[in-house]
Jmol script that loads the backbone (N, CA, C; Angstrom):
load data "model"
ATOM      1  N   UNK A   1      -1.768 170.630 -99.210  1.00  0.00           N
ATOM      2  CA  UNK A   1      -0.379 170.472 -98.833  1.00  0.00           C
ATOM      3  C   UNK A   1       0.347 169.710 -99.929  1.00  0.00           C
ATOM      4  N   UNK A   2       1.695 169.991-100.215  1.00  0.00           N
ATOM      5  CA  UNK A   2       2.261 169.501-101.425  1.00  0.00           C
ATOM      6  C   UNK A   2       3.089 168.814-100.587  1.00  0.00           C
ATOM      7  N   UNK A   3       3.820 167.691-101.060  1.00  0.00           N
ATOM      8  CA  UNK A   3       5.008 166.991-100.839  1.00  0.00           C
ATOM      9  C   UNK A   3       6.317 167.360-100.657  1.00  0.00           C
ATOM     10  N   UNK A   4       5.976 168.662-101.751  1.00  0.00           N
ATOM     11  CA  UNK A   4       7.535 169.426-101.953  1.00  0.00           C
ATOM     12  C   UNK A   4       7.788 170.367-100.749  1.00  0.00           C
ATOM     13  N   UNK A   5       6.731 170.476 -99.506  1.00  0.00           N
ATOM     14  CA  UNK A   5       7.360 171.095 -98.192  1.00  0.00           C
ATOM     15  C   UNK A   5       7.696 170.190 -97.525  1.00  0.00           C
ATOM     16  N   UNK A   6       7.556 169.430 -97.407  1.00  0.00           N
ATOM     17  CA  UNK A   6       8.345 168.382 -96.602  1.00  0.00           C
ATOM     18  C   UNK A   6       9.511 167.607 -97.290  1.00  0.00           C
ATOM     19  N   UNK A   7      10.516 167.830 -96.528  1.00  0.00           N
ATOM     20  CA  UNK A   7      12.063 166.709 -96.752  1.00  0.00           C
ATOM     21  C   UNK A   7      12.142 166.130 -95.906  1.00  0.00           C
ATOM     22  N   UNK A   8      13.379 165.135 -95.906  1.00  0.00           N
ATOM     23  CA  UNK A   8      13.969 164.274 -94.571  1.00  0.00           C
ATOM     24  C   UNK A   8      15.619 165.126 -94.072  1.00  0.00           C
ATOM     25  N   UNK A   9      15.359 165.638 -93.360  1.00  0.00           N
ATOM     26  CA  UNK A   9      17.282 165.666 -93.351  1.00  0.00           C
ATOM     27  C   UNK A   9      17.725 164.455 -93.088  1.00  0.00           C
ATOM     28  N   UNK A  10      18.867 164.386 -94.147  1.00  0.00           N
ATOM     29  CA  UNK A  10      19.876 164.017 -94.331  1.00  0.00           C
ATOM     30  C   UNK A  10      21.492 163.692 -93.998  1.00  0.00           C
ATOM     31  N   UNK A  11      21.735 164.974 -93.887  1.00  0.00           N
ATOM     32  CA  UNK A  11      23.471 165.059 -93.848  1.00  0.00           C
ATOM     33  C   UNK A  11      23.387 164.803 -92.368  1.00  0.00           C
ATOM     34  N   UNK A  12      24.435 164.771 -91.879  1.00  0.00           N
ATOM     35  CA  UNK A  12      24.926 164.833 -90.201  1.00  0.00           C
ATOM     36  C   UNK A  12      25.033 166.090 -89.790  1.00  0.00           C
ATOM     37  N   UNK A  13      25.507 166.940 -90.689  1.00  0.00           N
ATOM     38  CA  UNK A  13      25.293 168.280 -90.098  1.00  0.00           C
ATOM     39  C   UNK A  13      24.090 169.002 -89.402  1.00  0.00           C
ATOM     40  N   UNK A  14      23.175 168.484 -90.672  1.00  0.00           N
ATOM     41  CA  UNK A  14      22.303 168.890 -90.360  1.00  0.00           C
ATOM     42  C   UNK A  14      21.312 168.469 -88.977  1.00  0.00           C
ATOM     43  N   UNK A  15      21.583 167.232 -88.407  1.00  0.00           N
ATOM     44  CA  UNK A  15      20.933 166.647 -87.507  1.00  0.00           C
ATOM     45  C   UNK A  15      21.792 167.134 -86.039  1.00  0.00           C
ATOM     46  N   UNK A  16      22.922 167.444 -86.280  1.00  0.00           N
ATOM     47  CA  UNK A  16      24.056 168.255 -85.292  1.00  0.00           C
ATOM     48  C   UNK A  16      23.687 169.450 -85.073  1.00  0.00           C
ATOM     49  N   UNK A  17      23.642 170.364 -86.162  1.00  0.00           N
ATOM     50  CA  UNK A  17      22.915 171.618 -86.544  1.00  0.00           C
ATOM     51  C   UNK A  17      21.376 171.720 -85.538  1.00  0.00           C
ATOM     52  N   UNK A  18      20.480 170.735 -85.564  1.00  0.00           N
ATOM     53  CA  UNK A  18      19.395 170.769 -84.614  1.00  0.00           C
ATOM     54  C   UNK A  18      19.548 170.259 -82.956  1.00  0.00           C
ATOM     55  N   UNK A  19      20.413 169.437 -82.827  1.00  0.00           N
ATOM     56  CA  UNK A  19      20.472 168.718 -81.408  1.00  0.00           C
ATOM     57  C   UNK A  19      20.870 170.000 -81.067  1.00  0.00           C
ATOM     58  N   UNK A  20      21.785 170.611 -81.716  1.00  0.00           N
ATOM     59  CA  UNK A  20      22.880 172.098 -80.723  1.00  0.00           C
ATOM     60  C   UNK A  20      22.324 173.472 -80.438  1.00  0.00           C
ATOM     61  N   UNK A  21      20.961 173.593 -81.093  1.00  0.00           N
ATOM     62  CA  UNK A  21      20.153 174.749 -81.235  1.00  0.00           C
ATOM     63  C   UNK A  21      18.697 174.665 -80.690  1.00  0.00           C
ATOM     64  N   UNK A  22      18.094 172.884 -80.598  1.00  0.00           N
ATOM     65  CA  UNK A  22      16.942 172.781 -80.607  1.00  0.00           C
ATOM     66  C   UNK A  22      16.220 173.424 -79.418  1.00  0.00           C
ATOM     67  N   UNK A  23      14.822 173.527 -79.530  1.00  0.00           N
ATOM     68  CA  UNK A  23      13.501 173.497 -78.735  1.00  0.00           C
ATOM     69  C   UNK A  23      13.230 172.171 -78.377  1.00  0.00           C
ATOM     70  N   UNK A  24      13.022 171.889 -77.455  1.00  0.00           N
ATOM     71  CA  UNK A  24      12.169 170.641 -76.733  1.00  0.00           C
ATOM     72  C   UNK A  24      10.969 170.513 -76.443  1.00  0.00           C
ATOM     73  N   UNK A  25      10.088 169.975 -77.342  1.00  0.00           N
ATOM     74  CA  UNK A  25       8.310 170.028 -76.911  1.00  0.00           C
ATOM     75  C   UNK A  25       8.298 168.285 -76.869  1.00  0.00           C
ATOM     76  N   UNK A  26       7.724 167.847 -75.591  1.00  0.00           N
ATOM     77  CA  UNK A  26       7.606 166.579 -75.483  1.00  0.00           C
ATOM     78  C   UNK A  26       5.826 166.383 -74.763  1.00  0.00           C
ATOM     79  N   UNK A  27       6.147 164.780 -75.014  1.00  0.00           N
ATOM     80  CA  UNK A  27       4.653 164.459 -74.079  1.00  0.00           C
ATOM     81  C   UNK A  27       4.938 163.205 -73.385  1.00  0.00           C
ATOM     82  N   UNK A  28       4.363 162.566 -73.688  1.00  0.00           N
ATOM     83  CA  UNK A  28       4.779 160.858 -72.835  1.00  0.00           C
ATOM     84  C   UNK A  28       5.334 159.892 -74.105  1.00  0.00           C
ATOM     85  N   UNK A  29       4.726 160.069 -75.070  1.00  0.00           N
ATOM     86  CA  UNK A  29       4.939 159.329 -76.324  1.00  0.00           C
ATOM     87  C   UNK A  29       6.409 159.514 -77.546  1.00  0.00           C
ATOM     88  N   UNK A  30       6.718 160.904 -77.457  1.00  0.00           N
ATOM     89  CA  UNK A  30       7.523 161.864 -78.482  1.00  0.00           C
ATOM     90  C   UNK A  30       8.330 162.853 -77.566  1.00  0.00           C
ATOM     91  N   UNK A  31       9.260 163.049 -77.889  1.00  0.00           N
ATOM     92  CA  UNK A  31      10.242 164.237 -77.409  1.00  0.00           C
ATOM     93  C   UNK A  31      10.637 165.056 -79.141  1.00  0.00           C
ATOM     94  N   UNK A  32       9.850 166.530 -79.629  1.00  0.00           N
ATOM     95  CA  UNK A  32      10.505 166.914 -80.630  1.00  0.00           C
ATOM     96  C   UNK A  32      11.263 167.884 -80.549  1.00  0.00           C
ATOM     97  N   UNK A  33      12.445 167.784 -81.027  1.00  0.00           N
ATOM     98  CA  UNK A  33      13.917 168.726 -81.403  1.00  0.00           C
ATOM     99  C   UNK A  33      13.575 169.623 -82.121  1.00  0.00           C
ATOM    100  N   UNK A  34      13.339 170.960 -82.224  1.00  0.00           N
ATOM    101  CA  UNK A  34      12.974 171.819 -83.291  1.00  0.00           C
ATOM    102  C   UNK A  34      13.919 172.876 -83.545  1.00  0.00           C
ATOM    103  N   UNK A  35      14.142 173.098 -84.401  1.00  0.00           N
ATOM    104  CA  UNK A  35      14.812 175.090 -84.484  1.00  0.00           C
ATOM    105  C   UNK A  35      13.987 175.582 -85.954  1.00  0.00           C
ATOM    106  N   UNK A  36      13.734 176.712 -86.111  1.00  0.00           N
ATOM    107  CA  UNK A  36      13.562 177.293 -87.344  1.00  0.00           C
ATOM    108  C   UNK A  36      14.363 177.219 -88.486  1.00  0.00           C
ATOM    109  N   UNK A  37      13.494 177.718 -89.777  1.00  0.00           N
ATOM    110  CA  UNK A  37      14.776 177.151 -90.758  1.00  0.00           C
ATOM    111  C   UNK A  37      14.105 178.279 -92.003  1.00  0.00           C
ATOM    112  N   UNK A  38      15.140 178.477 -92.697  1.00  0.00           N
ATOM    113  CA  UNK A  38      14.495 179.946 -93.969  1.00  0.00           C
ATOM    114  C   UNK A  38      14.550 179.540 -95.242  1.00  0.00           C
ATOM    115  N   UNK A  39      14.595 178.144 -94.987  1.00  0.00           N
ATOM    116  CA  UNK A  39      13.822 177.351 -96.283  1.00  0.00           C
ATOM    117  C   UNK A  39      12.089 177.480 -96.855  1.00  0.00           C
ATOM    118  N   UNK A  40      11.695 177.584 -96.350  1.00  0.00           N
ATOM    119  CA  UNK A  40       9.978 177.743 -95.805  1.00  0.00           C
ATOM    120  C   UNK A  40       9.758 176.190 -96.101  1.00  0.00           C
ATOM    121  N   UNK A  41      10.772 175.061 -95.574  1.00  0.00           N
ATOM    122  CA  UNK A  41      10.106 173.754 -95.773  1.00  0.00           C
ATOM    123  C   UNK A  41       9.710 172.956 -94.424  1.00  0.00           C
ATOM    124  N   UNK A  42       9.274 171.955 -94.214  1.00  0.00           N
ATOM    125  CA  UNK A  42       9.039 171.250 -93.043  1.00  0.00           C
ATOM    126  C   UNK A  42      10.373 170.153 -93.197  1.00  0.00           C
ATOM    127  N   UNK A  43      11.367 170.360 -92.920  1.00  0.00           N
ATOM    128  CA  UNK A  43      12.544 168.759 -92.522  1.00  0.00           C
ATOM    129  C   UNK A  43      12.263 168.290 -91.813  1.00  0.00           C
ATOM    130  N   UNK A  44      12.687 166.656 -91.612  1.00  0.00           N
ATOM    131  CA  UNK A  44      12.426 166.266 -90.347  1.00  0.00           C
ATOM    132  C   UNK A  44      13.420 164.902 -90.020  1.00  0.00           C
ATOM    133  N   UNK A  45      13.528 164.590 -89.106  1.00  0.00           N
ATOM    134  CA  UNK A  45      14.426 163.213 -89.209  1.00  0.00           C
ATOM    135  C   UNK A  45      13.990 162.492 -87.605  1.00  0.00           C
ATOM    136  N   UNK A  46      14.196 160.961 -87.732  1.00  0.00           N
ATOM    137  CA  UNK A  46      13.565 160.045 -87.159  1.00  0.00           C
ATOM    138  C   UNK A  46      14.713 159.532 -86.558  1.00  0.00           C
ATOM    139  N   UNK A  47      14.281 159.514 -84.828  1.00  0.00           N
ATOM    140  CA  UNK A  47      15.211 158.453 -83.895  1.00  0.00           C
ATOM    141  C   UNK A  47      14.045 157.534 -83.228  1.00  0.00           C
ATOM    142  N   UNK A  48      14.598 156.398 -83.718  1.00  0.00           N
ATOM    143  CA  UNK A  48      14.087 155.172 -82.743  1.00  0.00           C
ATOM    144  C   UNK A  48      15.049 154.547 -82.096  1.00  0.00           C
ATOM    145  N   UNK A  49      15.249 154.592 -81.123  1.00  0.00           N
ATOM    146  CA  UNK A  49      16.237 153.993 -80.479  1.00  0.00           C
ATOM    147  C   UNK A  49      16.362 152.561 -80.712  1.00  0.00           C
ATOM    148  N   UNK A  50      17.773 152.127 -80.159  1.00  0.00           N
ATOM    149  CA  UNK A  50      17.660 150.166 -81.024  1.00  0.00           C
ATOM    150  C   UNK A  50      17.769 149.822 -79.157  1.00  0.00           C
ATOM    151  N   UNK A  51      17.859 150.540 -78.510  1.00  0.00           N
ATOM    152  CA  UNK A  51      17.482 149.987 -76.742  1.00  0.00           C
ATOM    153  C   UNK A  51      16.090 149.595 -76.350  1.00  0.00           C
ATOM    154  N   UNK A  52      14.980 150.870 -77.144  1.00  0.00           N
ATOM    155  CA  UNK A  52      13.755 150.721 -76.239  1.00  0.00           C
ATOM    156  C   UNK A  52      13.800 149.798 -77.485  1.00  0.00           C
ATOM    157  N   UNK A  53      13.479 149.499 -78.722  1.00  0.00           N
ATOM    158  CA  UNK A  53      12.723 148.528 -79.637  1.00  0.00           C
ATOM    159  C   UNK A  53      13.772 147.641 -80.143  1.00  0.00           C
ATOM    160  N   UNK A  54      14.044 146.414 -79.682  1.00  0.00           N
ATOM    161  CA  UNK A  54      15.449 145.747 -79.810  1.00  0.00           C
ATOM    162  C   UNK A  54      15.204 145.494 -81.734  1.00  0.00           C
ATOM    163  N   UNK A  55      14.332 145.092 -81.741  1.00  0.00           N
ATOM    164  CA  UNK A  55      13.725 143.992 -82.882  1.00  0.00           C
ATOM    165  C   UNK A  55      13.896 145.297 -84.086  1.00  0.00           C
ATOM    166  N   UNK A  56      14.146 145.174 -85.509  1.00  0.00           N
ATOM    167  CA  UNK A  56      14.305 145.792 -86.738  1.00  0.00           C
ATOM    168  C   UNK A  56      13.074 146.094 -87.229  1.00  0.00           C
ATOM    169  N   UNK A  57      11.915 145.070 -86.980  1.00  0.00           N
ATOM    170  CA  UNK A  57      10.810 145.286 -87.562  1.00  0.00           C
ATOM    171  C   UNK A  57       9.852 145.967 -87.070  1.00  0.00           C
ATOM    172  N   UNK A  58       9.885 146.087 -85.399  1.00  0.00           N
ATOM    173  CA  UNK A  58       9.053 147.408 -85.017  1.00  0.00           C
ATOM    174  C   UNK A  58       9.990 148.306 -85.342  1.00  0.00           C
ATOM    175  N   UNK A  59      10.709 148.673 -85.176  1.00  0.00           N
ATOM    176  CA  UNK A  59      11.793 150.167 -85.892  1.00  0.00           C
ATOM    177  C   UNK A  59      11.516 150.346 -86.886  1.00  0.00           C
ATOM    178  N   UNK A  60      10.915 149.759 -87.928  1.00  0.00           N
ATOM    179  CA  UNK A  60      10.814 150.241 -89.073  1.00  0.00           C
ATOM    180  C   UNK A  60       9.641 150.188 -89.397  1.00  0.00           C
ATOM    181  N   UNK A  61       8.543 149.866 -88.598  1.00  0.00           N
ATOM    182  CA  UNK A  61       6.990 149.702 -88.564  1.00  0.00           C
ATOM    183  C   UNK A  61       6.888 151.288 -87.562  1.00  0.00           C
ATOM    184  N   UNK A  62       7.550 151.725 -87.173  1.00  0.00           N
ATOM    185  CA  UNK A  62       6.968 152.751 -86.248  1.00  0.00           C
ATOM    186  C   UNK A  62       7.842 153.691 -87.263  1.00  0.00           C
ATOM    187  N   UNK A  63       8.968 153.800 -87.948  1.00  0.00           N
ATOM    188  CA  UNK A  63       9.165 154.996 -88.721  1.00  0.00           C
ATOM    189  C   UNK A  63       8.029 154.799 -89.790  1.00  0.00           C
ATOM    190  N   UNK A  64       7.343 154.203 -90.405  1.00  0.00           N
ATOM    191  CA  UNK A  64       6.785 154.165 -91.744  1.00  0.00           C
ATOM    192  C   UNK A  64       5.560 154.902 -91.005  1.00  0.00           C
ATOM    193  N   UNK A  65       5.258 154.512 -89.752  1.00  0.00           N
ATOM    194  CA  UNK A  65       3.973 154.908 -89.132  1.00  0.00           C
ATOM    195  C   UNK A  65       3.785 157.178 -89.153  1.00  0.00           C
ATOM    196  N   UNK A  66       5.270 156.928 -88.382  1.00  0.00           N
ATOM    197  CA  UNK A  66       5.702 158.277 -88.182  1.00  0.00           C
ATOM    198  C   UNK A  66       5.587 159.170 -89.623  1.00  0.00           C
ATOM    199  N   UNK A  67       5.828 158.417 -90.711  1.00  0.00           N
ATOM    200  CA  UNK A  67       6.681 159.414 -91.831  1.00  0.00           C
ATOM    201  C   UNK A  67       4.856 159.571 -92.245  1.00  0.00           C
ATOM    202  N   UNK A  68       3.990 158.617 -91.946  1.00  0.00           N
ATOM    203  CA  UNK A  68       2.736 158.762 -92.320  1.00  0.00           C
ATOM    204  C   UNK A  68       2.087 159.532 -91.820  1.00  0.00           C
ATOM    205  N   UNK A  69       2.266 160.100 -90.297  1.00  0.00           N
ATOM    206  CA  UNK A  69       1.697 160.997 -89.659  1.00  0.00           C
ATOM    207  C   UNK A  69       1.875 162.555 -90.191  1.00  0.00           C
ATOM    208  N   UNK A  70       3.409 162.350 -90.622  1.00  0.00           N
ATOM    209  CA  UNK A  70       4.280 163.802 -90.917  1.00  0.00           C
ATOM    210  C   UNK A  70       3.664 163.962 -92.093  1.00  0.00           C
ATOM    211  N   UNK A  71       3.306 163.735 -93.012  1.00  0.00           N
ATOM    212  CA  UNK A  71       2.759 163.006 -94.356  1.00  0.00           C
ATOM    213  C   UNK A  71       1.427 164.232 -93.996  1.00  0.00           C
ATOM    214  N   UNK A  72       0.536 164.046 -92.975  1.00  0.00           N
ATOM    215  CA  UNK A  72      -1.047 164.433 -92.597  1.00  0.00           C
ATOM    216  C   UNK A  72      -0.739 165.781 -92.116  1.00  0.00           C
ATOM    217  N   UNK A  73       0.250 166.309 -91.210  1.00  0.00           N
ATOM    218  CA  UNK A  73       0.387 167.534 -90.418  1.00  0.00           C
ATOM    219  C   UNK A  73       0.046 168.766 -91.654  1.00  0.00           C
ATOM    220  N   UNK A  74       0.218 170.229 -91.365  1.00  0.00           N
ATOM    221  CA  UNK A  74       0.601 171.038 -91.927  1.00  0.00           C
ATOM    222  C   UNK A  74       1.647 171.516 -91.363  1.00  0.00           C
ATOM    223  N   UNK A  75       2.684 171.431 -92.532  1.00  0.00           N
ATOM    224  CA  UNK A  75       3.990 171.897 -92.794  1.00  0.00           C
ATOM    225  C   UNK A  75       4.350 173.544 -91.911  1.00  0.00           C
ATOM    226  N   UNK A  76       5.484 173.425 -91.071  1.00  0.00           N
ATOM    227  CA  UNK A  76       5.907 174.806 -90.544  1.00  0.00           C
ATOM    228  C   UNK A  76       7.329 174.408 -91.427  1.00  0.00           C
ATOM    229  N   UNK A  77       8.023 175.775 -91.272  1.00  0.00           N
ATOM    230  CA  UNK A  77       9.301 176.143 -91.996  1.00  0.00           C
ATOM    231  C   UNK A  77      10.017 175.755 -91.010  1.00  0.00           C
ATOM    232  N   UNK A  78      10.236 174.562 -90.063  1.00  0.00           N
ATOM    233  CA  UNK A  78      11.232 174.321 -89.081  1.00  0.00           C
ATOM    234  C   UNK A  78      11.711 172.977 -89.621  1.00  0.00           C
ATOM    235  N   UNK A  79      13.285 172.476 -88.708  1.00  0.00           N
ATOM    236  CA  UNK A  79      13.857 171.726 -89.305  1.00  0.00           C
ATOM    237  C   UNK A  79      13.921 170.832 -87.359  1.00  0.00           C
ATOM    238  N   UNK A  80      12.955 169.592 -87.354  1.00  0.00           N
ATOM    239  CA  UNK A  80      12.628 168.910 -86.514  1.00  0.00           C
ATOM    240  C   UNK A  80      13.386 167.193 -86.250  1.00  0.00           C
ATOM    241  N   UNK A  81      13.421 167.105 -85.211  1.00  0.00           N
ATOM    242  CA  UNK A  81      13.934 165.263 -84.942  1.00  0.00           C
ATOM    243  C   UNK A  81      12.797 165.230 -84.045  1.00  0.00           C
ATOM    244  N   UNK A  82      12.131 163.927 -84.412  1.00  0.00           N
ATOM    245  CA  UNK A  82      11.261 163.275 -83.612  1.00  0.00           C
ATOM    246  C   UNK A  82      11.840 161.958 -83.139  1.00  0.00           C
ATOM    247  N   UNK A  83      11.635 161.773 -81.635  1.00  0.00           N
ATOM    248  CA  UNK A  83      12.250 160.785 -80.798  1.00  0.00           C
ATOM    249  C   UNK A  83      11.333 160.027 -80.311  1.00  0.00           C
ATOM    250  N   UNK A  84      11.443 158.709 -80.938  1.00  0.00           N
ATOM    251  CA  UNK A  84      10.498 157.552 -79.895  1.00  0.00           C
ATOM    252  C   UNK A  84      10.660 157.219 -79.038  1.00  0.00           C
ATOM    253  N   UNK A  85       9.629 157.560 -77.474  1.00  0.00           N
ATOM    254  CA  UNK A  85       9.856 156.944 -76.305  1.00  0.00           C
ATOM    255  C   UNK A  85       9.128 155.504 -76.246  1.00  0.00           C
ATOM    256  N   UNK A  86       9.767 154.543 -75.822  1.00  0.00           N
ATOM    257  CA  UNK A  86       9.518 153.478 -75.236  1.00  0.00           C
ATOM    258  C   UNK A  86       7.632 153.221 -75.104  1.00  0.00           C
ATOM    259  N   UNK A  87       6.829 153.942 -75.242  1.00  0.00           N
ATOM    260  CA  UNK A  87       5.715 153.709 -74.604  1.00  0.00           C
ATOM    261  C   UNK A  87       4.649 153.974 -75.569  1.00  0.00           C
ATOM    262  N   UNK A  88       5.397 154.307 -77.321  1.00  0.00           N
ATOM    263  CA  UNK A  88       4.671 153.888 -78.399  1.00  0.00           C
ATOM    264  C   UNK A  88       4.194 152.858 -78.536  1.00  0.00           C
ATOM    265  N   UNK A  89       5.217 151.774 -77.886  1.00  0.00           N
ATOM    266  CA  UNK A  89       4.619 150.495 -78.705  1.00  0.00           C
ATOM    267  C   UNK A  89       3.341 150.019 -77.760  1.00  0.00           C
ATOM    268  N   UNK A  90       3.124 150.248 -76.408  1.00  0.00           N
ATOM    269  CA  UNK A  90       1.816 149.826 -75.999  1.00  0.00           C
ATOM    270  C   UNK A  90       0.507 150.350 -76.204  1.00  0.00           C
ATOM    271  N   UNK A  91       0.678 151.585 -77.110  1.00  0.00           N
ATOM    272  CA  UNK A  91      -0.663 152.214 -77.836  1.00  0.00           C
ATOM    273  C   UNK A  91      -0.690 151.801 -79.666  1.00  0.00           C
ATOM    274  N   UNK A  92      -2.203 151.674 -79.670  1.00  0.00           N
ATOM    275  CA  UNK A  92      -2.353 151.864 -81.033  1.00  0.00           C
ATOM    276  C   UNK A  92      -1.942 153.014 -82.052  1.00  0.00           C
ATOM    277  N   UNK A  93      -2.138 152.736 -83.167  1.00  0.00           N
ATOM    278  CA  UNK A  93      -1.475 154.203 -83.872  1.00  0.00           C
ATOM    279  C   UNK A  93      -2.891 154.916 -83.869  1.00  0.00           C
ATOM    280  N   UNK A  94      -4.222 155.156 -84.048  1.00  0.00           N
ATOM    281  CA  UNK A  94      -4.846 156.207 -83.620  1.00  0.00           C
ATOM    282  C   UNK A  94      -4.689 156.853 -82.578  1.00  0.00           C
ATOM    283  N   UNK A  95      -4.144 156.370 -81.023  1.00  0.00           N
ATOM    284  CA  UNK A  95      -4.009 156.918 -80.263  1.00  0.00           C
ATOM    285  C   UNK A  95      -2.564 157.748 -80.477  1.00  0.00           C
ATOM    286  N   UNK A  96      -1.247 157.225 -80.995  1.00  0.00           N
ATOM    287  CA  UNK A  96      -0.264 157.987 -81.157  1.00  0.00           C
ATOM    288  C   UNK A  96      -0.004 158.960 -81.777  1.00  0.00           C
ATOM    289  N   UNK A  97      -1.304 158.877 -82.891  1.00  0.00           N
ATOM    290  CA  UNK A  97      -1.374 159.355 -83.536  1.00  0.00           C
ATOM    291  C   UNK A  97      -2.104 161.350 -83.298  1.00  0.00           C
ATOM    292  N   UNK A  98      -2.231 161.112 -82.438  1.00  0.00           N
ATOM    293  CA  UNK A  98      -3.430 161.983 -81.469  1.00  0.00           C
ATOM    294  C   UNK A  98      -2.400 162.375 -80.667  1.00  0.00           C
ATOM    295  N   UNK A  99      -1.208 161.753 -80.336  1.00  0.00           N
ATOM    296  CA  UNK A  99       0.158 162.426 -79.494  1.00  0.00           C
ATOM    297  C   UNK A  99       0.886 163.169 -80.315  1.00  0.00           C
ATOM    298  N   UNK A 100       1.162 162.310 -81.653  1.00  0.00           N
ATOM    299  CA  UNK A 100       1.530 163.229 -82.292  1.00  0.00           C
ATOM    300  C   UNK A 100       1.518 164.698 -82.614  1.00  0.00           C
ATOM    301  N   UNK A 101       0.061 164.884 -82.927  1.00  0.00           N
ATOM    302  CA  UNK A 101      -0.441 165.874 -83.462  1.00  0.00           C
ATOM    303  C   UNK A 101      -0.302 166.828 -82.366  1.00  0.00           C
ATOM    304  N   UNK A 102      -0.573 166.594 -80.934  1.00  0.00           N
ATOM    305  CA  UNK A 102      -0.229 167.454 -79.422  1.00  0.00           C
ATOM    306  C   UNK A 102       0.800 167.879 -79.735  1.00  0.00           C
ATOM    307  N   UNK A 103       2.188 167.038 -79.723  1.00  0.00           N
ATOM    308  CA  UNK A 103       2.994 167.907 -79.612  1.00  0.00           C
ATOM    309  C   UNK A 103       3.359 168.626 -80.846  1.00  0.00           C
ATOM    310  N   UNK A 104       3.183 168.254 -81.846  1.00  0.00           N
ATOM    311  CA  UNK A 104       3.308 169.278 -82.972  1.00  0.00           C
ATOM    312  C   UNK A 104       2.868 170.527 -83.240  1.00  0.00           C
ATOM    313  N   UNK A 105       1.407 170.233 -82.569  1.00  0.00           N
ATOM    314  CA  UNK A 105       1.044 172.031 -82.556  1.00  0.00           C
ATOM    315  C   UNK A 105       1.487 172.415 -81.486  1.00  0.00           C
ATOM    316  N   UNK A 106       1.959 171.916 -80.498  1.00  0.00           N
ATOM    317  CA  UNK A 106       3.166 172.875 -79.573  1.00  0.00           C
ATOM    318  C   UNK A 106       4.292 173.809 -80.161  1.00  0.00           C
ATOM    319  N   UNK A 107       4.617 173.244 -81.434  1.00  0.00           N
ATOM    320  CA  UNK A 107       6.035 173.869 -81.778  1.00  0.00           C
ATOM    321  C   UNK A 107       4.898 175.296 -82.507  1.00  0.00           C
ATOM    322  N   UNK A 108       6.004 176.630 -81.755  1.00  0.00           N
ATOM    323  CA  UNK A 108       5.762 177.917 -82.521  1.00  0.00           C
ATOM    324  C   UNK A 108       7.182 178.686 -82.176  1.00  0.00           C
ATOM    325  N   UNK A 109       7.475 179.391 -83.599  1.00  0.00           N
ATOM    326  CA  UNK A 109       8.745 180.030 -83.423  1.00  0.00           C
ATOM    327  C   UNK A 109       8.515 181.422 -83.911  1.00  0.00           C
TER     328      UNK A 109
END
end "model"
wireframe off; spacefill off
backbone 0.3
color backbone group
């Protein structure tokens, strides 16, 4: 797997562009936003809410965690938002990590 299939979206459009079109594959841990995309790249973009994790430093300890997971997957040509539910932070990251991966191979388009 190369680096160069995976991006972050960026723009606002683009994250508008997915809320208004998406697929919903969730579990207890993740809710992911998906639609297809004819880039043949993997995008992806990160919500942690500032309600469930008040504090800056788990928010940014659970995206670095996340971008590390996305990092391991194999790349589909879809353009995804992954949403943290509240109930990351009482598991370890091997175990979330293992949620992750569930719902990811859920997504098929």
């Amino acid at each position: 797997m190369k680096n160069s299939d995976i991006c972050v979206l960026k723009k606002t459009s683009d994250f508008a562009n997915v809320i208004r079109k998406h697929k919903v594959f969730n579990n207890v841990i993740f809710k992911i936003k998906a639609i297809p995309n004819k880039l043949g790249k993997l995008r992806y973009g990160l919500a942690v809410n500032k309600k469930n994790f008040p504090l800056a430093v788990t928010r940014n300890l659970i995206k670095r965690q996340l971008r590390q997971m996305i990092q391991k997957i194999q790349p589909q040509a879809i353009d995804m938002i992954v949403v943290v539910k509240s109930n990351y932070i009482n598991n370890k990251y091997i175990n979330n990590e293992k949620f992750f991966n569930e719902v990811y191979n859920l997504i098929h388009f």
